[in-house]
N, C-alpha and C positions, 0 to 999 in steps of 0.2 A: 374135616379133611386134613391127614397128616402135610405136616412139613416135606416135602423131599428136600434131597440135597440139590437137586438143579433149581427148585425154586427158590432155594435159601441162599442161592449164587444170586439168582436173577432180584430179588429183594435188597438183599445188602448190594448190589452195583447199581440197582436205583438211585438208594441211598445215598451212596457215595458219589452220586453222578451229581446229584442235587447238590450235596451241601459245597463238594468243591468247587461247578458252576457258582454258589455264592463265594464260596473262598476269591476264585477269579475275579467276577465282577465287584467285590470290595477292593479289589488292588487296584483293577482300571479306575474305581471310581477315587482312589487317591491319586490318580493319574492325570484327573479333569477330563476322563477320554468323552467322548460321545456315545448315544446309545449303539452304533455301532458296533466302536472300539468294546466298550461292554462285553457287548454279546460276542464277538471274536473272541476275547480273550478267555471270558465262561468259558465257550467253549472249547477252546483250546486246553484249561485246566480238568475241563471234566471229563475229556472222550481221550487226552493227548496218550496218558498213561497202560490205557487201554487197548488203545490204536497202537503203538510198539510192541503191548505185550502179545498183541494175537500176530503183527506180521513176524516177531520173532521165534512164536513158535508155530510158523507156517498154518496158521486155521486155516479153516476153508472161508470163514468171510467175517472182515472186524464187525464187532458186537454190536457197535451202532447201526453199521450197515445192513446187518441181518433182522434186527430188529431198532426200529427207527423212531418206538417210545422212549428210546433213551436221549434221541435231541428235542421230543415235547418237553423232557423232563427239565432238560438243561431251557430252554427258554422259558419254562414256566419257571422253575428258580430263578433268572438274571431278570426280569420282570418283575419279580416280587421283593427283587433287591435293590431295584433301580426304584422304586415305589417308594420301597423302605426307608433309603438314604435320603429319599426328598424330604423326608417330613420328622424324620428321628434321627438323632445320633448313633451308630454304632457304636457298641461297647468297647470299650481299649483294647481289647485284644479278640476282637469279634473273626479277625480273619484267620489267626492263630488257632482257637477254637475250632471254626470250622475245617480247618486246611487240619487237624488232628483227627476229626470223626472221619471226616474224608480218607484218610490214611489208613486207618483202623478198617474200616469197611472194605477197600479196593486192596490194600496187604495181604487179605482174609482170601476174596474174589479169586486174585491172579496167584494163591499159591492154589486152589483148588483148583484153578482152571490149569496149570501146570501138573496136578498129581492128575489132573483126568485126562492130560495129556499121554499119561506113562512118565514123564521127566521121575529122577531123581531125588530124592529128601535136600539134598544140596540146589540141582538146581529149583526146586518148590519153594524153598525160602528164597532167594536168590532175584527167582520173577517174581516172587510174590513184595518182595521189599522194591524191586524193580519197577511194578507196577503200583505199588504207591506214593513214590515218591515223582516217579515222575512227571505227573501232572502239576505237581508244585514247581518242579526243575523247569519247566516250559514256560507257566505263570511268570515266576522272577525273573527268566530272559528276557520275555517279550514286556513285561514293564522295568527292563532296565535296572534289575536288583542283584546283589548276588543269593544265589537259591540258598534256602534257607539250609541244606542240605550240609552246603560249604562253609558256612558261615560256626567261626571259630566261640564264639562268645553264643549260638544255637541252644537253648534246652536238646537234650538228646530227640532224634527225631528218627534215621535211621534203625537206630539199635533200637527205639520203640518196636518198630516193623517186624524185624526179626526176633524179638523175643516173645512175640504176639504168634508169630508163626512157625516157633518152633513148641510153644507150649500147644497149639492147637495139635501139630506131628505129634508130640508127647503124648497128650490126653488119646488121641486114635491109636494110637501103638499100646495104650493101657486098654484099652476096650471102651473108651468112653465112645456112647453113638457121635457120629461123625455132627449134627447139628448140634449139637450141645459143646464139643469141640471146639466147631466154628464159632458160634459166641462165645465163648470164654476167650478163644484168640482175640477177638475183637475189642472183649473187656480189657486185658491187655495191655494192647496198643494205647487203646485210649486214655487208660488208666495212667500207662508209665508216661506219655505222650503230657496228658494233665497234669500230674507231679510234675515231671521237668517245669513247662512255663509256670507253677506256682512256685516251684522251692529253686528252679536257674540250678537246676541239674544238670552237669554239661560233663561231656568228655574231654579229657586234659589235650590242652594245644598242642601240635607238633611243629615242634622248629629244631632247626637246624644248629646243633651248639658251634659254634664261634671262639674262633682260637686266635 
């Protein structure tokens, strides 16, 4: 049975719903939260991004609400991470990691669900970088961080997003089929996203020169 492009939305925002759910509940769990706090905060990082992106572009009903396998997903991941953390150490940069494939998959998600909107090649990157970042932005609020987004000494993170999303625009305006597209954006994000936190790839600071 081929790939459609609605299933290859609907697979990659599984995805991305899972591993950011653990993204979240690794932060609560350096937070000392409760199982709880946990699962709020999960979910808050895995549906938040998503949640903006469809009341922003007026859907007819946010994604989780329309289809309600996407909060199984997220309590099946923050469960398997609450398991996890009892008994193993996460890796040093386990939340980094996943808060990247998260990125990668839901950057991809919200510029297609943007161009199926009719939106703009401007605004398609725009919510598509939109929508993956901001489940992280929510994440480091509500555990008291600054989002990683903002943070000056960050591996590149944003510009990951958009250059994931604009080679995916690239490859469909070449004629490449639209799934084949969509992963390669994907590859991308995660790729440039993986360089930065190995090599501390970052964008130069802006300040203000001083007279």
């Amino acid at each position: 049975m081929p790939l459609t492009t609605q299933s290859l939305v609907y697979y990659l925002g599984l995805v991305g719903v899972a591993v950011f759910a653990i993204s979240g509940a690794l932060a609560a769990d350096r937070k000392g939260s409760d199982w709880v706090g946990v699962l709020f905060l999960a979910s808050a990082t895995a549906l938040g991004g998503g949640t903006l992106r469809d009341v922003l572009l007026k859907r007819e009903a946010v994604f989780w609400i329309a289809n309600p396998t996407y909060l199984w997903v997220v309590i099946g991941a923050t469960v398997f991470t609450i398991i996890y953390v009892r008994y193993f150490k996460p890796p040093t940069n386990a939340l980094n990691f996943a808060d990247a494939i998260g990125l990668a998959m839901f950057s991809i998600v919200g510029a297609k669900i943007a161009e199926a909107e009719g939106m703009t090649p401007l605004i398609v990157v725009t919510m598509g970088v939109f929508t993956g970042v901001a489940g992280g932005i929510i994440r480091d609020v509500l555990a008291n961080e600054i989002p990683l987004i903002f943070r000056s000494g960050e591996p590149i993170y944003s510009v990951s997003a958009a250059s994931g999303i604009i080679a995916y625009l690239g490859l469909k305006y070449l004629g490449v089929p639209s799934q084949t597209a969509s992963l390669s954006g994907v590859a991308v994000i995660a790729a440039t996203r993986f360089a930065g936190i190995f090599w501390h790839i970052k964008l130069p600071e802006f300040s203000v020169r001083k007279h």
